[in-house]
N, C-alpha and C positions, 0 to 999 in steps of 0.2 A: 144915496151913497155913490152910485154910477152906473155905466149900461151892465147889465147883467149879460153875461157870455154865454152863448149857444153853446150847446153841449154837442160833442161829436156824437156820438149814442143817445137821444132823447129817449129813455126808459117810459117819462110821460106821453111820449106819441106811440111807440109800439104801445104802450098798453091800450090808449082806444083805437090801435088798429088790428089789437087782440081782440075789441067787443066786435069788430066788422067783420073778420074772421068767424067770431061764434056765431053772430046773427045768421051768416052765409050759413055755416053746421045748417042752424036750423033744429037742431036737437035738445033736449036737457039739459044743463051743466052740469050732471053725470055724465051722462053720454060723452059729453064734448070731453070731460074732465078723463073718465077713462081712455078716451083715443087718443089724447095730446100726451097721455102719462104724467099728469102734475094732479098735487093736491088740490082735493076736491075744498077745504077750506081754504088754500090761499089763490084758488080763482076765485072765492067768494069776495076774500079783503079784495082782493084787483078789479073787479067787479062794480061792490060796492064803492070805490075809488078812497079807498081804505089804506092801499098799499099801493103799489108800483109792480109791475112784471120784474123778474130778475132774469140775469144773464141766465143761469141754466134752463129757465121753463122758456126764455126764447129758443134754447136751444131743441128744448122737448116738442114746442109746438112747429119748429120750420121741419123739422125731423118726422112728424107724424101727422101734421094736417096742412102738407101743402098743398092739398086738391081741394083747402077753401081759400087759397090764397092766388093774388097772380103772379107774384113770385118770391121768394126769399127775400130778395133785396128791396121791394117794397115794402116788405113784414118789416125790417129792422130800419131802414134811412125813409123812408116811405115820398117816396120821389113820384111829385106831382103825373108826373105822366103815366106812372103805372099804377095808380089807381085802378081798382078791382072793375070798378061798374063803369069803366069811361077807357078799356083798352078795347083793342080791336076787333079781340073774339067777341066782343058782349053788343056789337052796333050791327044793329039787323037792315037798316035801311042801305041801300047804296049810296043816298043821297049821302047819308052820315059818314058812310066810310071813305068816298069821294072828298069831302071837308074834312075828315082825320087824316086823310091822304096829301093832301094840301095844306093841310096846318105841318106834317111832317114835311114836305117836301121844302116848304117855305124857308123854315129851320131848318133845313139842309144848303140849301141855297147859300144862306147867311151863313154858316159856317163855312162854305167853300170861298164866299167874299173875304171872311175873316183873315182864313187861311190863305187866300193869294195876296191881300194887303199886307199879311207877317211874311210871308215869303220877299217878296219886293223889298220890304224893308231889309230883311237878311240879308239878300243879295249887293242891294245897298249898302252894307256897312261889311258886307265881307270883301268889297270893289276899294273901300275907303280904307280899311285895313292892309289890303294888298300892294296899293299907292303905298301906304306911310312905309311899309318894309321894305316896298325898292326906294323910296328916299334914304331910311335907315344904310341900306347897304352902298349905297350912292356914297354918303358921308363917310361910310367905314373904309374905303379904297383908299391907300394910298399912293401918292406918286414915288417908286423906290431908284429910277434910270430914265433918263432920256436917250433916247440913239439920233443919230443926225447923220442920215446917206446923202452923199454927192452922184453928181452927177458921172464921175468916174470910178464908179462904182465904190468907192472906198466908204467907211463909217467911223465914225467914234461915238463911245457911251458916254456919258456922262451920270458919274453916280451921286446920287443926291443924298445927303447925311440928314438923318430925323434931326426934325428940332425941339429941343423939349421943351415945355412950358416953362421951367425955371432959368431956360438961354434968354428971356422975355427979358 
């Protein structure tokens, strides 16, 4: 029929990153089920991949087991980089944290490229904007008197009458 639309809230990825959450627990799905405050049968259907997690028991588990989580907003959008077993706290080597370090800084870099090539261009076009409204104001001036000084001091105006497009 056609491309199916991503969903702003994927209901199906928190839910298996509600399994990664409990695995972390480490406990019963009692246990896990009484400390999150949700029915001990519809972690089961969620589980069993039975059912879908819903908004309120997301809201139960970020509320009561965020210390198996690495943050909220990985629980709900679950954004590559914040992955539970792959952030900062969890790389014991330097070597590891040096290359986490570097892959961050790299992506930073390029975001500062990004942002000096969008500036430039802004600049750019706010210079090309500035032109067209002193041309704009250029055109808007009209000539309303001439004066004509001699050389013995004296002058005359001369006043100029609009012409209108329909004197054409």
């Amino acid at each position: 029929m056609g491309e199916q639309k991503k969903e702003f809230i994927d209901l199906n990825a928190i839910t298996e990153r509600l399994l990664i959450v409990f695995n972390k627990f480490g406990g019963t799905a009692k246990e896990f089920t009484d400390l999150a405050q949700i029915s001990a049968s519809r972690f089961s259907e969620v589980k069993n991949g039975k059912s879908t997690i819903r908004v309120a028991e997301v809201n139960a588990v970020i509320r009561n087991c965020s210390d198996f989580m690495d943050s909220p907003k990985w629980f709900v959008f679950g954004a590559e980089d914040l992955q539970p077993e792959s952030n900062l706290f969890s790389i014991n080597s330097k070597e590891e944290r040096f290359e986490e370090n570097n892959h961050l800084l790299k992506r930073l870099e390029e975001s500062f490229e990004k942002n000096a090539a969008l500036k430039a261009r802004n600049d750019q076009l706010e210079a090309e904007v500035k032109a067209l409204r002193s041309k704009e104001q250029c055109s808007l001036k009209e000539i309303t008197e001439i004066k004509v000084y001699y050389k013995n001091n004296s002058f005359e105006t001369y006043l100029l009458e609009t012409i209108k497009d329909e004197d054409y």
